[in-house]
N, C-alpha and C positions, 0 to 999 in steps of 0.2 A: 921333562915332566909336563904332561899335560894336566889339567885342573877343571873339573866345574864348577861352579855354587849355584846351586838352585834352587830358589829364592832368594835372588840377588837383590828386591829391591826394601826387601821388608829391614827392620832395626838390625838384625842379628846379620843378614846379608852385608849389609850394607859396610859392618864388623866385619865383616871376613877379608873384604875389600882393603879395610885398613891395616889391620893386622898382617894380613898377606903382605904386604907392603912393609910394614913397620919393621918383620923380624926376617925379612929378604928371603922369603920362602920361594925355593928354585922352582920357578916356572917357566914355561918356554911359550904356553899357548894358553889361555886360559877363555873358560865357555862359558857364559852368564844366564841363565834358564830360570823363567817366570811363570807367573799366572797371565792368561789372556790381555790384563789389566795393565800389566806391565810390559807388556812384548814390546820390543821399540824403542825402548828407552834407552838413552846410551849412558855409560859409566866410563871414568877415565882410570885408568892404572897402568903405573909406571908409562905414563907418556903417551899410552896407547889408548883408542875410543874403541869399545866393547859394547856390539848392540845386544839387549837382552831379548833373546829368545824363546819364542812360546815354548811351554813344556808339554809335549804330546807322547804318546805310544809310538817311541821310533826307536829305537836301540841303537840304530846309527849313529844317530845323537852323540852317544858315549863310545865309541868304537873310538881305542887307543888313549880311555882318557883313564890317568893312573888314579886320580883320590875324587871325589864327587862328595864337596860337602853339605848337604842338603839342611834346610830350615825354612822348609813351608806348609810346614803343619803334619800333624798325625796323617790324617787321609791321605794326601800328596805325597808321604813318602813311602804307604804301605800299597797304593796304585802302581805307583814307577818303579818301585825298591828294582824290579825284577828284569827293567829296561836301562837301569843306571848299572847294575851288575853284570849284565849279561857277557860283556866280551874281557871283566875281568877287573873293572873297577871294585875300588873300595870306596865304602859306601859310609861317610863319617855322620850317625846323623844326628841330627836336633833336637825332635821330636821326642814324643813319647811310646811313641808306635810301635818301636822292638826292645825297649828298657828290661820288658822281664824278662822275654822269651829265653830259652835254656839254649839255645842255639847261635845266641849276640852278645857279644862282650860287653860291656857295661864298663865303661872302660874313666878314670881319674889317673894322667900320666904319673901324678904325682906319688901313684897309691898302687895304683896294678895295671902298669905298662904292658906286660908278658902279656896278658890277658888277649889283647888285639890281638897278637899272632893265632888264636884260635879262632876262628870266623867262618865257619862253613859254608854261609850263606853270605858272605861278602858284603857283609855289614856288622859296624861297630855303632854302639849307643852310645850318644853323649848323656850324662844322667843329668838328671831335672837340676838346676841352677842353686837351689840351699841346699843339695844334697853333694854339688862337686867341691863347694865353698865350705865347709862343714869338714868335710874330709880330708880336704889337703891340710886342714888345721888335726885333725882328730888322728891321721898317719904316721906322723913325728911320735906321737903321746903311746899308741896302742904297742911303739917298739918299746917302750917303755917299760909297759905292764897291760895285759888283756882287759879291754874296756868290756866291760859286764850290759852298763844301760846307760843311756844317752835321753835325757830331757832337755829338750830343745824347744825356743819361742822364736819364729823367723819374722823379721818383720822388711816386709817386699816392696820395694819402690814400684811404681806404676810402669818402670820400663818391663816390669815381671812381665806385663800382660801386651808388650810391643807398641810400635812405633802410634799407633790410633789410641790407644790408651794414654799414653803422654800425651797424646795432643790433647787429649779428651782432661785429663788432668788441665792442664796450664788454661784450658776454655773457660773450666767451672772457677777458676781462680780469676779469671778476664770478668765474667758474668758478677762474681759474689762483688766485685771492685765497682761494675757500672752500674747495675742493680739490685743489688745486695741478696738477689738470688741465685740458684743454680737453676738451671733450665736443660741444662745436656747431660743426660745418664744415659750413658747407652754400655761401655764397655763393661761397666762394672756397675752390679747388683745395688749400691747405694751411691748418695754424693762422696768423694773420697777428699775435694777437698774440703780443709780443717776438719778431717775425719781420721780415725781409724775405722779399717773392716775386719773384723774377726773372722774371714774368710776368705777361702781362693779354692778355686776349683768346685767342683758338686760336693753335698753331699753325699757320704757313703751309708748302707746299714748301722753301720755303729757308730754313728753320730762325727768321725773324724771324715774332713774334707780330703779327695781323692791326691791334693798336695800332700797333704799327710801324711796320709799312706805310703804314697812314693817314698818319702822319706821313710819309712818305715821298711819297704820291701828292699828298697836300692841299695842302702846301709849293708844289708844282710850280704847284696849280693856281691857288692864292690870291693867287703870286708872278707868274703868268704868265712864270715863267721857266725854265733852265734847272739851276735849282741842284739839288744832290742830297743828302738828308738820309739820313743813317747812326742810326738809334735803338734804344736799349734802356731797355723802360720795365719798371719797376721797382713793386710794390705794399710800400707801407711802412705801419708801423700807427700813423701821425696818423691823427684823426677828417678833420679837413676840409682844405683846402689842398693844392693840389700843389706840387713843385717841379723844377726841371730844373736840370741843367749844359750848358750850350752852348758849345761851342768853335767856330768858323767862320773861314775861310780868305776875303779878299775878293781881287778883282783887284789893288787896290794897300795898299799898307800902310798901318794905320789908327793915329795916335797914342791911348791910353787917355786924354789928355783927348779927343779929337775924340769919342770915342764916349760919354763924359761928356757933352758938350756937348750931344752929340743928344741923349741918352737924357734929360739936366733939361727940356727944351723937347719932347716928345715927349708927345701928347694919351693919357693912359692910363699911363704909367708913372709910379713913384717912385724917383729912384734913391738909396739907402740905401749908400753906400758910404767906407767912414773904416776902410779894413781895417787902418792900427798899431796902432786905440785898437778893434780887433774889431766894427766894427759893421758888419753887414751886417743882411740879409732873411731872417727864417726862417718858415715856414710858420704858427705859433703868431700873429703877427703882420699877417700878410696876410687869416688868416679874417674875413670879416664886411666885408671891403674890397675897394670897386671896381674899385682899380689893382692893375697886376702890379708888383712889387716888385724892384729888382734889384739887386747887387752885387756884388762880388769880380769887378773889370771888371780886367782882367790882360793882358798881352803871351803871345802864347803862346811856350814853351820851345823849342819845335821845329819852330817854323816862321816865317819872315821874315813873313808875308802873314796870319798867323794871331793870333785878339784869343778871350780867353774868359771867360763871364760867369755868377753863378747868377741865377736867379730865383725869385721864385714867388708863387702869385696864388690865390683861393680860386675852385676848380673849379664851386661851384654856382653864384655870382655871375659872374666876366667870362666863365669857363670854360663856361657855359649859361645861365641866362637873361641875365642882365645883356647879353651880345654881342646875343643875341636884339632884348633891347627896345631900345640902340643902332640896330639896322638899324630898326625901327621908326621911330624916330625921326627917321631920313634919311631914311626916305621921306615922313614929313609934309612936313619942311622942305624937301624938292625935288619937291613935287608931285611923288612917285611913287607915286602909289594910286589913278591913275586906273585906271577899269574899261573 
């Protein structure tokens, strides 16, 4: 197996790095590709020092290399997509850059594995990070009974917006402590900390931010169904870990043990829930771990047909690479990398 990551040095790279490591994903060779910024730099894995590599128009580059998991932004991978596949790689990406196209799998291992094998363009999407965390909880429930509508409130640690935005976080927390002001806003729209932002990403026409949305189109595609998610996501100032509340309405009525039941036996989850003695899942908790987290699994108030649950799961790990190197792995174990 040969391997690249490119964007080796950014938060999500840097994850891939570990992970790769951690779940002893068979490698033989493994290629490190940057921004100009980073060219040079060396990483260690398994024992070995890996210098990280300008990322240029060279297709050579990728000749013989089997998975090419990329996380260096929309631009960077809709430039290259076409010099990382060219002699046959698979293209696992990060970004948001081919999430809808009708032509890229949109891929949750947990949820629609099969889906990768269809890839014409040699490229598989990893779907935006409260939309893969949301799913592998929502998966279990939908074998259930057919989820109708999903209202969801995400609320996104500062690692959502990468490794400058944590720092950028833990600065303004340095600043409020020596001067009791903030002084550094650069990553994010307002102060975040002792803040919440009622917002991530632009706004769109109809007033929901282009996170939103995602949620809203991804759900569709990853479900291959007709469900329709309602979202408002939320920037909160934890370092790592997101969290969501999800309420969802199914065809027929779901008892709160039946969605216990799925959710303990459901590949990727942990369900945390003993809500008289308070224990539930909180973001502090989840960091540094595989599984999405879940509880306070409830009947909903106002609605016969309606079940609501929190979650949360750490956004660098299932949220990007971690799902990453999952589909990776499915395709070893189903002979999907033929070229």
């Amino acid at each position: 197996m040969k391997v690249a990551i490119v964007g080796a040095s950014g938060a999500v790279g840097q994850e891939f790095l570990r992970v790769l490591d951690e779940r002893n994903f068979p490698i033989d060779e493994l290629l490190l590709f940057g921004s100009s910024r980073s060219a040079g730099r060396t990483y260690t894995f398994r024992g070995k020092d890996i210098v990280v590599k300008e990322l240029k128009h060279d297709p050579e580059d990728f000749r013989g290399v089997d998975i090419a998991f990329t996380s260096a932004g929309g631009d960077a991978s809709k430039e290259f997509a076409a010099d990382i596949t060219k002699y046959g790689a698979v293209m696992i990406d990060n970004s948001s850059a081919f999430r809808m196209e009708p032509d890229v799998p949109l891929v949750v291992p947990e949820c629609n594995a099969e889906d990768a094998l269809d890839r014409p363009r040699g490229i598989i999407a990893n779907p935006n990070f409260p939309t893969i965390m949301m799913f592998t909880v929502m998966k279990p429930i939908e074998k259930l009974s057919h989820i109708k509508k999903i209202h969801v409130s995400s609320y996104q640690s500062a690692s959502g917006a990468g490794a400058v935005a944590m720092a950028e976080l833990q600065q303004q927390y340095k600043e409020i402590l020596e001067t009791g002001k903030v002084e550094t806003i650069q990553k994010f729209p307002h102060q975040l900390a002792y803040n919440v932002i009622p917002q991530i990403d632009k706004m769109t026409e109809n007033d929901y931010t282009k996170e939103e949305m995602k949620m809203f189109n991804e759900t569709r595609k990853i479900m291959h169904s007709d469900v329709r998610t309602s979202a408002t996501c939320v920037r909160v100032s934890s370092l790592r870990s997101h969290s969501e509340s999800v309420w969802f309405e199914t065809e027929r009525p779901l008892s709160v043990d039946e969605i216990r039941k799925a959710l303990e036996e459901a590949p990727g989850v942990t369900l945390v829930d003993d809500p008289q003695n308070y224990v539930y899942p909180m973001p502090i908790d989840s960091a540094g771990k595989d599984d999405v987290f879940v509880g306070r699994v409830r009947k909903d108030l106002a609605d016969d047909n309606g079940n609501t649950l929190w979650l949360t799961g750490d956004q660098i790990r299932k949220g990007a690479a971690l799902n990453a190197v999952q589909i990776g792995e499915w395709l070893i174990a189903n002979n999907g990398l033929k070229k």
